[in-house]
Biopython code that builds the backbone (N, CA, C, O; Angstrom):
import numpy as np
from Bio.PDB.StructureBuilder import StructureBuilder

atoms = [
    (1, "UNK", "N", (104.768, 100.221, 83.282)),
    (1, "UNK", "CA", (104.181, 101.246, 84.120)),
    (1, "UNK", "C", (104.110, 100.737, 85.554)),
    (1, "UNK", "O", (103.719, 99.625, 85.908)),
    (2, "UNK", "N", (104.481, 101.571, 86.198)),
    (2, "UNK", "CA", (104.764, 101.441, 87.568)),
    (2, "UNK", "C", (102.581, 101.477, 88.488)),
    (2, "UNK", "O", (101.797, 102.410, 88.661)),
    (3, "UNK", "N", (102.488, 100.041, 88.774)),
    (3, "UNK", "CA", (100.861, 100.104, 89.449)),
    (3, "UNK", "C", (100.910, 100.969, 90.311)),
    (3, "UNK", "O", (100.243, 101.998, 90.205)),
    (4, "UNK", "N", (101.861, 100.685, 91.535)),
    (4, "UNK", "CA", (101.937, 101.504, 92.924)),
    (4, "UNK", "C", (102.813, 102.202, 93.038)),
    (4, "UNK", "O", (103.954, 101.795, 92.822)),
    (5, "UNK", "N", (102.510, 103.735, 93.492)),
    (5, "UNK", "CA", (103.434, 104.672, 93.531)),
    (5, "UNK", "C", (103.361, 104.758, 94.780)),
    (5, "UNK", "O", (102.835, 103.776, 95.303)),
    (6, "UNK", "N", (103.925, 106.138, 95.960)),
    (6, "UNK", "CA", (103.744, 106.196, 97.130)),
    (6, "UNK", "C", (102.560, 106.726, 97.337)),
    (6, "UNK", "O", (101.867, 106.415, 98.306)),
    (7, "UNK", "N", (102.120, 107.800, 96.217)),
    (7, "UNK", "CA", (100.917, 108.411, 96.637)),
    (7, "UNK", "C", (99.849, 107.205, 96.885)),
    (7, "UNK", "O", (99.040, 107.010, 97.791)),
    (8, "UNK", "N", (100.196, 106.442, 95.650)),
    (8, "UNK", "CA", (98.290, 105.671, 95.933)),
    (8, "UNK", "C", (98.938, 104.429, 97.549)),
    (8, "UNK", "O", (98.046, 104.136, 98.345)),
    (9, "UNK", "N", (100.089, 103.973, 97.783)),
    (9, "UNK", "CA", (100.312, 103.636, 98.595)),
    (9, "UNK", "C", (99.718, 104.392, 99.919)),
    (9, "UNK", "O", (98.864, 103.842, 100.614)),
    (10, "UNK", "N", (100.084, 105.323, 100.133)),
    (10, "UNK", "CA", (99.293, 106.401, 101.363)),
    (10, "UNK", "C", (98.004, 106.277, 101.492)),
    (10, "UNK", "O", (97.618, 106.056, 102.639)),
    (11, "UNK", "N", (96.816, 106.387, 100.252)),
    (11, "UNK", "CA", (95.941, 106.077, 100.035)),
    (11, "UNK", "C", (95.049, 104.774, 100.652)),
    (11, "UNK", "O", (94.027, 104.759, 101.337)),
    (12, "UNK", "N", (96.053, 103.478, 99.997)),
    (12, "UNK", "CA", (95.929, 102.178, 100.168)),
    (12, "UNK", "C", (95.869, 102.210, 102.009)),
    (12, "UNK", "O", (94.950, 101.861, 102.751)),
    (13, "UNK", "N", (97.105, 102.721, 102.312)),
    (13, "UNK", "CA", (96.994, 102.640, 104.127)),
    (13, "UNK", "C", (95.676, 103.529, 105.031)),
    (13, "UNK", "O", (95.195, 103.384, 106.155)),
    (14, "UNK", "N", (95.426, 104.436, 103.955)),
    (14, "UNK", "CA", (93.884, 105.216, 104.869)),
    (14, "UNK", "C", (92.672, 104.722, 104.711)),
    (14, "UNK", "O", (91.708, 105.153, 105.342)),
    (15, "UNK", "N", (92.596, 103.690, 103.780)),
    (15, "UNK", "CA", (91.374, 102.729, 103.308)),
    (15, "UNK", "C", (91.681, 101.531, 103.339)),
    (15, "UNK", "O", (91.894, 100.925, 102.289)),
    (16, "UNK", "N", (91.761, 100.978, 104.458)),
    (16, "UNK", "CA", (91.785, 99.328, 104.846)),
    (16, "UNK", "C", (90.330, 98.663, 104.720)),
    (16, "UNK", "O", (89.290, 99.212, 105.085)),
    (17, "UNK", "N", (90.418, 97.554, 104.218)),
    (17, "UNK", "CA", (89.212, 96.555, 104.188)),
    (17, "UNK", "C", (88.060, 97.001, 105.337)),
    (17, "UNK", "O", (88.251, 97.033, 106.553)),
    (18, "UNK", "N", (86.767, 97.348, 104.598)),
    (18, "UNK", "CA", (85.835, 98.094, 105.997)),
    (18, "UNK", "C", (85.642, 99.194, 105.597)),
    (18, "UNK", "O", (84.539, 99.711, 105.769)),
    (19, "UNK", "N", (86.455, 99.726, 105.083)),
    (19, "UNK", "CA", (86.373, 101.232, 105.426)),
    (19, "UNK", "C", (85.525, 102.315, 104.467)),
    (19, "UNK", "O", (85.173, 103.495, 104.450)),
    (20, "UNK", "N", (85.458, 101.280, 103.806)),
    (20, "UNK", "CA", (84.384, 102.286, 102.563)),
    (20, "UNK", "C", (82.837, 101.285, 102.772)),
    (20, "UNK", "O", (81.787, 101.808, 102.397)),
    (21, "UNK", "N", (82.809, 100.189, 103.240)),
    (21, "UNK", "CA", (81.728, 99.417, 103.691)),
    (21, "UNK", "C", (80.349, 100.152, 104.140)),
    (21, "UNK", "O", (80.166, 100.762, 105.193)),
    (22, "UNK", "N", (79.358, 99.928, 103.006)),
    (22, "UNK", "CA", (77.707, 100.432, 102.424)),
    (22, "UNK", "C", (77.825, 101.365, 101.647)),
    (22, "UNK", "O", (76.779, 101.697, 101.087)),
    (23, "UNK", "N", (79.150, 102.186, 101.280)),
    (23, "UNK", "CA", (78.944, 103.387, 100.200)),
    (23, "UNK", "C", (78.152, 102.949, 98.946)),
    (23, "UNK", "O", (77.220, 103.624, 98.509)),
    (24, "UNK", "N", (78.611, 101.651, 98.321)),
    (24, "UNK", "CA", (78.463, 101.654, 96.860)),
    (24, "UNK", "C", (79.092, 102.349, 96.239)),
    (24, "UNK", "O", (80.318, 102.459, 96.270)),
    (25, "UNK", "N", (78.116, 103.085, 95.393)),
    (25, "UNK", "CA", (78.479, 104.033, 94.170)),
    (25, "UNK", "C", (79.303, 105.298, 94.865)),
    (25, "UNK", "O", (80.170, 106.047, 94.415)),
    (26, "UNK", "N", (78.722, 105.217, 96.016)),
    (26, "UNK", "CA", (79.620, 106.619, 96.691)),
    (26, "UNK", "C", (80.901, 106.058, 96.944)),
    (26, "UNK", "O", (81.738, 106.950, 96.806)),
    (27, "UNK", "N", (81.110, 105.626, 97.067)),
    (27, "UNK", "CA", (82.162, 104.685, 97.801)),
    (27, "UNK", "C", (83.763, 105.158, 96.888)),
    (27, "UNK", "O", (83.587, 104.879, 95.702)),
    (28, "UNK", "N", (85.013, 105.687, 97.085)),
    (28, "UNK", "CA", (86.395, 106.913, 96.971)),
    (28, "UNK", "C", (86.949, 105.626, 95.842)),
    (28, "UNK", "O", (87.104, 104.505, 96.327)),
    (29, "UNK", "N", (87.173, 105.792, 94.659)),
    (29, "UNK", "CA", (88.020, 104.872, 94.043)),
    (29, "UNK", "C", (89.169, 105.629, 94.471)),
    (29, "UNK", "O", (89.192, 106.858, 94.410)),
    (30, "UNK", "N", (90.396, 104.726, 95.028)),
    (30, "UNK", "CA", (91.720, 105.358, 95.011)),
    (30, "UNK", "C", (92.608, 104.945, 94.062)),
    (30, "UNK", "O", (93.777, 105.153, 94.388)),
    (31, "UNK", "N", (92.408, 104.287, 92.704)),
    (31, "UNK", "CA", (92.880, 103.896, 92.083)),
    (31, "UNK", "C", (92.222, 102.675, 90.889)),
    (31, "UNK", "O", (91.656, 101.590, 91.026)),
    (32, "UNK", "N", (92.673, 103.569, 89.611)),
    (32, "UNK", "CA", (91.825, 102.354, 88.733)),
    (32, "UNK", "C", (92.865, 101.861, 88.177)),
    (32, "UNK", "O", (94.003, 102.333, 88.184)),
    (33, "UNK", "N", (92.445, 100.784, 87.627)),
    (33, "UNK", "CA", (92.913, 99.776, 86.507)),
    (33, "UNK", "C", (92.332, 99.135, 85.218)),
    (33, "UNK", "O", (91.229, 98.670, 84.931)),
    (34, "UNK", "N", (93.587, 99.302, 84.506)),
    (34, "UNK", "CA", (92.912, 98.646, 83.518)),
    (34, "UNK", "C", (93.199, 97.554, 82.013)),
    (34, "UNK", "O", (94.296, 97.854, 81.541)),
    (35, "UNK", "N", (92.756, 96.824, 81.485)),
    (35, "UNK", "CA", (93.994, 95.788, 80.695)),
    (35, "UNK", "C", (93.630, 96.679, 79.187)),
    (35, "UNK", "O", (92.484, 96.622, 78.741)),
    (36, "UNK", "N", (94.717, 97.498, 78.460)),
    (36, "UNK", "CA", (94.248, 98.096, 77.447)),
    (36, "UNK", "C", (94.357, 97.155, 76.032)),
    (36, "UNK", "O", (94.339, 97.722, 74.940)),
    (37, "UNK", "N", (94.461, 95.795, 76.123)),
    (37, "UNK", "CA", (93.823, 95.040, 75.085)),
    (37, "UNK", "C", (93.088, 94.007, 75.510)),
    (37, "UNK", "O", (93.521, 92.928, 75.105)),
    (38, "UNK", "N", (92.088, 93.946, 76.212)),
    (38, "UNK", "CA", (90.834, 93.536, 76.205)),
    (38, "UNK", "C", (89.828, 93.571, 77.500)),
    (38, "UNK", "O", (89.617, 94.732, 77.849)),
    (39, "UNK", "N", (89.307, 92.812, 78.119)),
    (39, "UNK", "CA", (88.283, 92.327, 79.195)),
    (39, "UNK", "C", (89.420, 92.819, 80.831)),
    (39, "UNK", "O", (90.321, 92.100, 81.264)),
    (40, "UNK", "N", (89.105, 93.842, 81.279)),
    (40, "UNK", "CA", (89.323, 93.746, 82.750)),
    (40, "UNK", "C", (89.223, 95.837, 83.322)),
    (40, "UNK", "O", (89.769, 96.842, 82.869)),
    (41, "UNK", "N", (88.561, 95.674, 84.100)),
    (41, "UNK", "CA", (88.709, 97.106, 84.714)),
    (41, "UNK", "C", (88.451, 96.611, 86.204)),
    (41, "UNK", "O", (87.651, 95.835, 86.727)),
    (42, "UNK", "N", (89.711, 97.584, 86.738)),
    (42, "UNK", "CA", (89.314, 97.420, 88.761)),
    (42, "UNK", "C", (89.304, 99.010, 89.066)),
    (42, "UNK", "O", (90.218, 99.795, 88.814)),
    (43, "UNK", "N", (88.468, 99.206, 89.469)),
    (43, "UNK", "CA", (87.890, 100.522, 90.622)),
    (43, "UNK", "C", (88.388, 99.999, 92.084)),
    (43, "UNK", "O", (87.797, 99.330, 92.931)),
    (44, "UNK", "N", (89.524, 100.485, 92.062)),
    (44, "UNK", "CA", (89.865, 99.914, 93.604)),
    (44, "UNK", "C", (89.261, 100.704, 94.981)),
    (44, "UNK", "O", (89.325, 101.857, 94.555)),
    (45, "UNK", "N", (88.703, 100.835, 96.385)),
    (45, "UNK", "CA", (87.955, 101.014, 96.931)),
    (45, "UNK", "C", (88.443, 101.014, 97.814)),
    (45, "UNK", "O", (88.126, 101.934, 98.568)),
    (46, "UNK", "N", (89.783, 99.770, 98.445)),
    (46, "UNK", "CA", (89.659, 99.451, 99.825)),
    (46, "UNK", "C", (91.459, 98.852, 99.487)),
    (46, "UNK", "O", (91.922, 98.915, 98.348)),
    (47, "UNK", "N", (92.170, 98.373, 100.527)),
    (47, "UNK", "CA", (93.326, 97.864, 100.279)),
    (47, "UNK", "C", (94.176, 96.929, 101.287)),
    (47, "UNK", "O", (93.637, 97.790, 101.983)),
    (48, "UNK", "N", (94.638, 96.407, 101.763)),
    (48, "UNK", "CA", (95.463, 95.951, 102.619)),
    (48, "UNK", "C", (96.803, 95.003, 102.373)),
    (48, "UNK", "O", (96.847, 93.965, 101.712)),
    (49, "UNK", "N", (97.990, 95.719, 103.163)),
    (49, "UNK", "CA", (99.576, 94.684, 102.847)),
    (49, "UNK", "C", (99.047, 93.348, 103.128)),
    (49, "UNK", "O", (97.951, 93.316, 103.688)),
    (50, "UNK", "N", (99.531, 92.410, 102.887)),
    (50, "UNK", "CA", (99.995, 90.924, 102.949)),
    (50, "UNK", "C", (101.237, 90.474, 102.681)),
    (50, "UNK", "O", (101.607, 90.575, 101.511)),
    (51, "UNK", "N", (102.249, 89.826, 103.763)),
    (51, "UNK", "CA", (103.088, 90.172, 103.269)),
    (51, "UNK", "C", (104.079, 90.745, 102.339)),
    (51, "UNK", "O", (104.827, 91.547, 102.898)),
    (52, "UNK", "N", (104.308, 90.564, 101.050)),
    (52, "UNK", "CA", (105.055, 91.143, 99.887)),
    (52, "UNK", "C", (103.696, 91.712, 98.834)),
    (52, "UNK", "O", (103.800, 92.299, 97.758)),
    (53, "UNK", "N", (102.657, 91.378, 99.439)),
    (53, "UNK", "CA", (101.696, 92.004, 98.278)),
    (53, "UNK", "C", (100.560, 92.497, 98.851)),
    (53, "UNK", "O", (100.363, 92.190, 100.026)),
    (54, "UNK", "N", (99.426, 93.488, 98.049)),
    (54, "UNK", "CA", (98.687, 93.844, 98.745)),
    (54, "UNK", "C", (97.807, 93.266, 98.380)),
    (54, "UNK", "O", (98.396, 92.307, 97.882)),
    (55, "UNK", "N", (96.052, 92.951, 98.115)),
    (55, "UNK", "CA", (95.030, 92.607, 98.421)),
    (55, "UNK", "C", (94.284, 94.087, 98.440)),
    (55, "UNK", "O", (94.056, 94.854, 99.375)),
    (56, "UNK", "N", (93.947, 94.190, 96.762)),
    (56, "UNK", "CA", (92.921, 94.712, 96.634)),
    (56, "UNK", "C", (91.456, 94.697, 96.752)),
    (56, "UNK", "O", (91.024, 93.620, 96.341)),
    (57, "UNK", "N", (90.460, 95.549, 97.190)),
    (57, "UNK", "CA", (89.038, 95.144, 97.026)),
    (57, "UNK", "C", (88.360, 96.538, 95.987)),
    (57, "UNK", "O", (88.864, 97.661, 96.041)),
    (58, "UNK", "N", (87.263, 96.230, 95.157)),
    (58, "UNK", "CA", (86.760, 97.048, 94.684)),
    (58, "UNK", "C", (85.352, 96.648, 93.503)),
    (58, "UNK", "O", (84.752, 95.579, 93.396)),
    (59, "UNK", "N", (85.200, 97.598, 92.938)),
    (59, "UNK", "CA", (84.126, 97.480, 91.510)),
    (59, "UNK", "C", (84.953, 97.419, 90.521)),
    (59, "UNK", "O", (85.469, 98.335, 89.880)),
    (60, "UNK", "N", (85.110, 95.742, 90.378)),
    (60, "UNK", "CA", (85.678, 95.276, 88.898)),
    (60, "UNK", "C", (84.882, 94.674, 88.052)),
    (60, "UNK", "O", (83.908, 94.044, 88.466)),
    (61, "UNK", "N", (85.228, 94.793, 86.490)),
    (61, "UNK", "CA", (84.848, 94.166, 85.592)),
    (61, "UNK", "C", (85.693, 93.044, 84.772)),
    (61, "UNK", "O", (86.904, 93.220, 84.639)),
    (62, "UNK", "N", (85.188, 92.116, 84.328)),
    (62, "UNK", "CA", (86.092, 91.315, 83.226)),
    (62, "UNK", "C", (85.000, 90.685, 82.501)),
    (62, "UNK", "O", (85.181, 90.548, 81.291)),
    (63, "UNK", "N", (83.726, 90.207, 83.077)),
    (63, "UNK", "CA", (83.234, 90.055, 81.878)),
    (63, "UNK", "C", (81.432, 90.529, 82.526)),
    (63, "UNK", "O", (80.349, 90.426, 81.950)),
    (64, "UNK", "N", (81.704, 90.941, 83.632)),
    (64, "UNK", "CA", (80.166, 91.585, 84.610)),
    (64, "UNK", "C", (81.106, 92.309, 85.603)),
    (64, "UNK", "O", (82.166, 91.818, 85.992)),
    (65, "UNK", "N", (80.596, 93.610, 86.011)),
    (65, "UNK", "CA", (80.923, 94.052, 87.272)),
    (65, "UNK", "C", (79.954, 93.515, 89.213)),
    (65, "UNK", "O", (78.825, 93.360, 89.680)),
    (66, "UNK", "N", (81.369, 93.450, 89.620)),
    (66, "UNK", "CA", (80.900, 92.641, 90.742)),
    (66, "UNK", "C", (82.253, 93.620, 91.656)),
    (66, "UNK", "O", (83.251, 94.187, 91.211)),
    (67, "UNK", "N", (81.748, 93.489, 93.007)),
    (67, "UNK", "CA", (82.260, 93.695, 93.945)),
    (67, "UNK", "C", (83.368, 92.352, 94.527)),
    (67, "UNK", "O", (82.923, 91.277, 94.928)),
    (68, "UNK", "N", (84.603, 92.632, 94.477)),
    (68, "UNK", "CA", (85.610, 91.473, 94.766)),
    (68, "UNK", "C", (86.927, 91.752, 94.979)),
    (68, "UNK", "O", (87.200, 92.941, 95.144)),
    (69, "UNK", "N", (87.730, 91.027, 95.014)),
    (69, "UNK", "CA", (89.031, 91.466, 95.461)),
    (69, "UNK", "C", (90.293, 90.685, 94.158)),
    (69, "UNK", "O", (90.063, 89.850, 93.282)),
    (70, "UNK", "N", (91.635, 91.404, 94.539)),
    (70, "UNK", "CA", (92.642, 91.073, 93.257)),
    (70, "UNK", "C", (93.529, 91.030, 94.155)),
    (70, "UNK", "O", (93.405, 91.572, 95.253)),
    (71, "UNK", "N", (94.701, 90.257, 93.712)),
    (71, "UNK", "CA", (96.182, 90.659, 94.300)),
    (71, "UNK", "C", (96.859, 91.941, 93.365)),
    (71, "UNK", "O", (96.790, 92.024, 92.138)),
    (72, "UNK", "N", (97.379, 92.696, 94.085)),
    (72, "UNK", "CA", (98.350, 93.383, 92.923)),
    (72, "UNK", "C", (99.691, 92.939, 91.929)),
    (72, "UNK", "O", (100.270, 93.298, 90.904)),
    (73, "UNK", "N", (99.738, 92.028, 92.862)),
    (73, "UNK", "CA", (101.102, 90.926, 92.586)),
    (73, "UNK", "C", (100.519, 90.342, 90.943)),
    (73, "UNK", "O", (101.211, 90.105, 89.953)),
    (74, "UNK", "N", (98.945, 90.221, 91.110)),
    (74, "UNK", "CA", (98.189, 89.416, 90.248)),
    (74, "UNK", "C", (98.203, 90.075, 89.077)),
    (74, "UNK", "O", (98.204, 89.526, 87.975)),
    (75, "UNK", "N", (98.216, 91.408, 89.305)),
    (75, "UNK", "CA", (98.164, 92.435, 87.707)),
    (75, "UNK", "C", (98.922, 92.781, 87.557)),
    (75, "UNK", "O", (99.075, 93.379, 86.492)),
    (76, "UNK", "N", (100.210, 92.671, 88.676)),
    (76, "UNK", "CA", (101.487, 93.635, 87.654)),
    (76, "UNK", "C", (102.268, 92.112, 86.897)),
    (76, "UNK", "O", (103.156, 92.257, 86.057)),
    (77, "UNK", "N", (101.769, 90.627, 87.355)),
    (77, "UNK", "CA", (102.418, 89.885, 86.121)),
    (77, "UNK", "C", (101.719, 89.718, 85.213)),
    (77, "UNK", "O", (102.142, 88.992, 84.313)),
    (78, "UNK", "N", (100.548, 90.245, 85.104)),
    (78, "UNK", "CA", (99.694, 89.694, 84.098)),
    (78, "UNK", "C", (100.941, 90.480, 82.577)),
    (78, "UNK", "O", (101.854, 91.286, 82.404)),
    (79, "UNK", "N", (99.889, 89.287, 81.704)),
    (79, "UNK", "CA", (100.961, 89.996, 80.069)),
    (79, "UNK", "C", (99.976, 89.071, 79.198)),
    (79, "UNK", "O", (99.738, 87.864, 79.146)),
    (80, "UNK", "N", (99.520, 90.227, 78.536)),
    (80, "UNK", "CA", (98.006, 89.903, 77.672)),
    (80, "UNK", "C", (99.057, 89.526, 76.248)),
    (80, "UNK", "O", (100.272, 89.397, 76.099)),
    (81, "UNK", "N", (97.793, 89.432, 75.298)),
    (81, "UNK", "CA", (98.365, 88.664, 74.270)),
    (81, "UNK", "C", (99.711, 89.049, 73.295)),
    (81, "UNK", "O", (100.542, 88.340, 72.729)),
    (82, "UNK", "N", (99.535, 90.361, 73.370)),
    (82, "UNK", "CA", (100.227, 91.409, 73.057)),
    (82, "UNK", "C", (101.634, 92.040, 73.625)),
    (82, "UNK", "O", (102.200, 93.075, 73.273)),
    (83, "UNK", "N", (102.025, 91.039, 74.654)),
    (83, "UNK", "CA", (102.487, 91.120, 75.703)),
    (83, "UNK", "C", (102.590, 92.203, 76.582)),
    (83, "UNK", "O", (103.542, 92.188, 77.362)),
    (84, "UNK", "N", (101.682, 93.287, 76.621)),
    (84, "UNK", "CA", (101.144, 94.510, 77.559)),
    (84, "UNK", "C", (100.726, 94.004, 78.881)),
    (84, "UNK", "O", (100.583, 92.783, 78.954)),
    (85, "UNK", "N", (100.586, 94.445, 79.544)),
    (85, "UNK", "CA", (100.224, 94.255, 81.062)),
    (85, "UNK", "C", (99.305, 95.027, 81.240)),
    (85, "UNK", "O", (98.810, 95.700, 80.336)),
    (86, "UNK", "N", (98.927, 95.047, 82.472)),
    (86, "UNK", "CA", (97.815, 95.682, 82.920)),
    (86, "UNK", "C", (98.618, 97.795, 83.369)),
    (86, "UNK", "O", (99.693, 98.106, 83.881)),
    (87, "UNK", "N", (97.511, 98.653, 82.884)),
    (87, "UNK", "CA", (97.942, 99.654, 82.961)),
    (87, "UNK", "C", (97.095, 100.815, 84.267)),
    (87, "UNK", "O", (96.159, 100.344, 84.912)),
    (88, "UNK", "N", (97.432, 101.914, 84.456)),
    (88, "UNK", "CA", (96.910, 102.078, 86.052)),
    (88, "UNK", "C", (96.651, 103.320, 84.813)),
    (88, "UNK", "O", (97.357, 103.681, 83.871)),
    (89, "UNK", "N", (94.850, 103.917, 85.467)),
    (89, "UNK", "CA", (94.647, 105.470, 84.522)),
    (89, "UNK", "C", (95.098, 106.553, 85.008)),
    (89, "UNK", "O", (94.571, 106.958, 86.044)),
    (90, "UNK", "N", (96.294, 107.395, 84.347)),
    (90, "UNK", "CA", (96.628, 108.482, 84.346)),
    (90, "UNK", "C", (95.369, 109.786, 84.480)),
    (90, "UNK", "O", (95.515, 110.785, 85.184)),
    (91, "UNK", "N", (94.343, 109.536, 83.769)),
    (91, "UNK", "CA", (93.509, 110.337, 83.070)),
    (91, "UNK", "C", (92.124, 110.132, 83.485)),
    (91, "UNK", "O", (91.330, 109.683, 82.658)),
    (92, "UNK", "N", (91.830, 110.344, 84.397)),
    (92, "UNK", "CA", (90.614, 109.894, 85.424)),
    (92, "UNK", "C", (89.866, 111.242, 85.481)),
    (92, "UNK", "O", (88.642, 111.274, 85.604)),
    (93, "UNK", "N", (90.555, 112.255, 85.397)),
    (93, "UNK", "CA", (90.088, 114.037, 85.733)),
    (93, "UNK", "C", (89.526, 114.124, 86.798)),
    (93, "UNK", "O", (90.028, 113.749, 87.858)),
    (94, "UNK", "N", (88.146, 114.749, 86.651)),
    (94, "UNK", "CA", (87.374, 114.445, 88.344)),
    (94, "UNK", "C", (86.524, 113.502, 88.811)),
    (94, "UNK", "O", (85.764, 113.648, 89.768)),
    (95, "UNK", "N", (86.641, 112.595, 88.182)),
    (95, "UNK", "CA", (86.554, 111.330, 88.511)),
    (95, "UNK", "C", (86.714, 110.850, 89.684)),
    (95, "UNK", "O", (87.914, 110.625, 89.842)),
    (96, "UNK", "N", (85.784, 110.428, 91.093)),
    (96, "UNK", "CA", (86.243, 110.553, 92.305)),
    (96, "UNK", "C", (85.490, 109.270, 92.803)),
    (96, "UNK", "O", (86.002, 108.660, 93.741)),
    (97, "UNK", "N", (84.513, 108.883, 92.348)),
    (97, "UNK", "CA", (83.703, 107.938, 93.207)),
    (97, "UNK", "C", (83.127, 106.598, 91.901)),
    (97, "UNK", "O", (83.079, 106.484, 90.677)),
    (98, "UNK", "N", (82.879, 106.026, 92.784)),
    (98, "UNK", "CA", (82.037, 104.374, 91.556)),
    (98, "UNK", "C", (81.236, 105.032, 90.700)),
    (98, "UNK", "O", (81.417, 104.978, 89.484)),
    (99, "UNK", "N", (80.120, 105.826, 91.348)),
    (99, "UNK", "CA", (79.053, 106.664, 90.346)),
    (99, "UNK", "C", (79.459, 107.376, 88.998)),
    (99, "UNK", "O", (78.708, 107.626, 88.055)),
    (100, "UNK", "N", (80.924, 107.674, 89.116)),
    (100, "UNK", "CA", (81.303, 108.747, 88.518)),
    (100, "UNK", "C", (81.966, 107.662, 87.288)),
    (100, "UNK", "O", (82.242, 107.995, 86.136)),
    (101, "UNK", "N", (82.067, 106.800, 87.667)),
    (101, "UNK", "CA", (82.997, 105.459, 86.577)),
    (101, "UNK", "C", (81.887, 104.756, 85.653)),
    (101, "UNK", "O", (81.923, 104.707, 84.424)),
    (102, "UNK", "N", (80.725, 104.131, 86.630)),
    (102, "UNK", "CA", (79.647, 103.567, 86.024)),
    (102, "UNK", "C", (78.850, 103.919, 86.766)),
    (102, "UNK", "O", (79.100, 104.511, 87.816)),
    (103, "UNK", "N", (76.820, 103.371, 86.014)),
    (103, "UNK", "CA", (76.222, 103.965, 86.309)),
    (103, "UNK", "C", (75.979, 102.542, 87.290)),
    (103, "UNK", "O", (76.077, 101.369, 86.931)),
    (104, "UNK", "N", (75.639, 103.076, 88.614)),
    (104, "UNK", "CA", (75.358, 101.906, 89.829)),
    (104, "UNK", "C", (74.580, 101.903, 90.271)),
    (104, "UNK", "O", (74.067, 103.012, 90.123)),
    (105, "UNK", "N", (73.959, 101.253, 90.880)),
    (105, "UNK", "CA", (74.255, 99.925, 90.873)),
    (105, "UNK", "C", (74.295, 98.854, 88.886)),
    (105, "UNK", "O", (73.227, 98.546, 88.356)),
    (106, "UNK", "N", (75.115, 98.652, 88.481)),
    (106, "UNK", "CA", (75.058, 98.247, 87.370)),
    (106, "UNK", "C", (74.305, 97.371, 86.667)),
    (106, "UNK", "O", (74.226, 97.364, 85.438)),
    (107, "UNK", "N", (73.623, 96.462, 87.572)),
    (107, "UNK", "CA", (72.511, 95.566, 86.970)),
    (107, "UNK", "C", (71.228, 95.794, 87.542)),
    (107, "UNK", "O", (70.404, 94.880, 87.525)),
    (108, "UNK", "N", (70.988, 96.764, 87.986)),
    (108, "UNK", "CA", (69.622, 97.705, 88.182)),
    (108, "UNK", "C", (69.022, 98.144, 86.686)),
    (108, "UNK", "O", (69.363, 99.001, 85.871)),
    (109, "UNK", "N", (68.387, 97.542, 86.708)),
    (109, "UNK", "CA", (67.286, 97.450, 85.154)),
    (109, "UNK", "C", (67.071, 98.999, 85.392)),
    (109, "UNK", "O", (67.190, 99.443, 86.534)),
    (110, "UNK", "N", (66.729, 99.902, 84.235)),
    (110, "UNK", "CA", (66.022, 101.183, 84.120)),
    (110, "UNK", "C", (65.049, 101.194, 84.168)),
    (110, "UNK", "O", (64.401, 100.230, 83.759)),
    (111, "UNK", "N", (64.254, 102.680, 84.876)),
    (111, "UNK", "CA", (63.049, 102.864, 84.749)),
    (111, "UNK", "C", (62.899, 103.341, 83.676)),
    (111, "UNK", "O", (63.694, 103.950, 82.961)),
    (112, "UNK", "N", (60.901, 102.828, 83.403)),
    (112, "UNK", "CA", (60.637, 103.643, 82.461)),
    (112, "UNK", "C", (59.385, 104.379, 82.713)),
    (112, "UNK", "O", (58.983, 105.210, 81.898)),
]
sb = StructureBuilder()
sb.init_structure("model")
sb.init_model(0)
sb.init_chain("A")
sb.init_seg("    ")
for serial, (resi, resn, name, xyz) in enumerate(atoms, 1):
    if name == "N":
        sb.init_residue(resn, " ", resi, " ")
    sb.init_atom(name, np.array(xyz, "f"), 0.0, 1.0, " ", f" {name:<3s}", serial, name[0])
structure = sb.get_structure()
């Protein structure tokens, strides 16, 4: 499966590092990810080229969600045990923001 298409490329260039900076939960995923046999999800947020690769930032998980950054270079070699790779979600629907993925801030204890 192809990670980057042109659309989320276009995307990637209107949200440079900064640019979603204090949203949080509000904050535009332009693209998720995800490893469909085991530990990893990226809510991507923010983006920038480097030479041959880009430099993702966003709300990822692998074994806690934290705010951080990935190469893309980094997930399209990945090849899990199964030898699958990492897969990009087709199927998001209206799915538009962090809030809408998880509930956030994520290690905010509940009230009772």
């Amino acid at each position: 499966m192809k990670l980057l298409t042109k659309e989320i490329e276009e995307k990637f260039n209107k949200y440079p590092f900064g640019s979603q900076d204090g949203l949080g939960g509000k904050s535009e995923v332009l693209v998720k990810y995800f490893n469909p046999c085991g530990a990893g999800t990226w809510l991507i947020t923010e983006a920038e080229k480097e030479d041959n690769d880009w430099i993702l930032f966003g709300y990822c998980n692998i074994t806690d969600w934290e705010w951080g950054t990935v190469s893309l270079n980094e997930l399209q070699n990945y090849k899990g045990p199964l030898g699958l790779g990492i897969e990009r979600d087709l199927y998001t629907g209206n799915s538009k923001y962090i809030e809408d993925f998880v509930d956030y801030p994520y290690d905010k204890e509940p009230e009772l």
